[in-house]
C-alpha positions in Angstrom: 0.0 0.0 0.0 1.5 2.9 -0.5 2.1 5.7 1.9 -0.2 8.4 0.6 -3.5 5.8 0.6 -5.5 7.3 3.1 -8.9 5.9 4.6 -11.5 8.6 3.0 -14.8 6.6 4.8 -14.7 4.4 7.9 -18.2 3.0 8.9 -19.5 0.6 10.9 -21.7 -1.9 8.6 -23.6 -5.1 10.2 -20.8 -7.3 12.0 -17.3 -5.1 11.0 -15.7 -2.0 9.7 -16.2 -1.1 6.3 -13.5 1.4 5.0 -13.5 3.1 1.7 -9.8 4.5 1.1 -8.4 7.1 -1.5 -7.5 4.9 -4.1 -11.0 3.6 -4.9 -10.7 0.4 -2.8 -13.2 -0.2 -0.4 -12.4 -3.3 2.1 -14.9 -4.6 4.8 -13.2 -6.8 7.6 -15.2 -8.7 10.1 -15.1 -7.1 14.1 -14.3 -11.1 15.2 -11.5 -11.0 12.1 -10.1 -7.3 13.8 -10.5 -8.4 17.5 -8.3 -11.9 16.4 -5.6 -10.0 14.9 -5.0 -7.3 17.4 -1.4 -6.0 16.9 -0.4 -5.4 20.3 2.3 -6.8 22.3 -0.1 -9.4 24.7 -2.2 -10.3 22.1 1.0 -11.1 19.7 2.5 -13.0 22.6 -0.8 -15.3 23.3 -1.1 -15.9 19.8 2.2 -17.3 19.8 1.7 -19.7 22.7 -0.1 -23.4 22.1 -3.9 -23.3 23.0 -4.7 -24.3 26.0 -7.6 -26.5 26.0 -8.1 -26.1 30.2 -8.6 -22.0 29.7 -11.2 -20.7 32.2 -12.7 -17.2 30.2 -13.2 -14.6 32.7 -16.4 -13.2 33.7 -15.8 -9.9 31.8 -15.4 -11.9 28.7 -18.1 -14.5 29.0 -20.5 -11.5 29.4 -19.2 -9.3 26.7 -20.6 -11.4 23.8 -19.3 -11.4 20.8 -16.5 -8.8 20.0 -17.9 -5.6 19.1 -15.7 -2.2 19.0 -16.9 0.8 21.9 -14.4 3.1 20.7 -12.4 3.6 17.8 -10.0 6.7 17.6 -7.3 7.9 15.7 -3.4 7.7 16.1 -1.7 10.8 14.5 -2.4 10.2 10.9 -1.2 6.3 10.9 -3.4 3.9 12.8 -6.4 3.5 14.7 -7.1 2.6 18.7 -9.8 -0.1 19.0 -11.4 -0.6 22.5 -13.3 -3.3 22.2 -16.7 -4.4 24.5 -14.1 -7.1 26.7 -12.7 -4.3 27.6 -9.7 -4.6 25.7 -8.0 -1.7 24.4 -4.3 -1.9 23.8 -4.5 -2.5 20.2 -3.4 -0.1 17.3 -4.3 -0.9 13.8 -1.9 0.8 11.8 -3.6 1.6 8.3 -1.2 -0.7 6.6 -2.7 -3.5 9.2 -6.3 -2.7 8.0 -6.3 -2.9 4.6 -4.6 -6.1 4.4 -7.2 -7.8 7.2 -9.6 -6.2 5.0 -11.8 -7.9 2.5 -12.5 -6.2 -0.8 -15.8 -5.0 -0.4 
């Protein structure tokens, strides 16, 4: 992607993020697809690790249902800051980040 592709639209449509950028494209990605790929360092590291099959989920995310964004703001002019509805919120999508977990759409 190159550096001057900006996102021109960003709007929440049915289960995700639908962002229409200055080239044209328009992508749509998925809020489970965004919440499973969150870039930050705990999520990276937990990703990395085997599953394990004996994992209790906490109360918080038992009760927050299936992920859904609260918030969504932007970083300088590179990324966006997801908080999601587990309460999550450590996350930053760079732009690059959401166009390729993006579907054309």
């Amino acid at each position: 992607m190159a550096n001057d592709v900006r996102p021109t639209s960003l709007k929440r449509e049915g289960d995700g993020l639908k962002i229409e950028w200055s080239d044209g494209v328009a992508t749509f990605a998925a809020w489970r697809h965004l919440r499973a790929h969150c870039p930050c360092a705990s999520c990276l590291d937990e990703r990395a690790k085997p599953p394990d099959p004996f994992r209790v989920l906490s109360e918080r995310e038992v009760g927050a249902g299936p992920p859904a964004p609260t918030a969504m703001r932007p970083v300088g002019h590179y990324a966006y800051q997801i908080t999601w509805n587990d309460g999550h919120d450590t996350g930053i999508y760079p732009l690059e980040l959401l166009r390729k977990l993006g579907e054309p759409g």
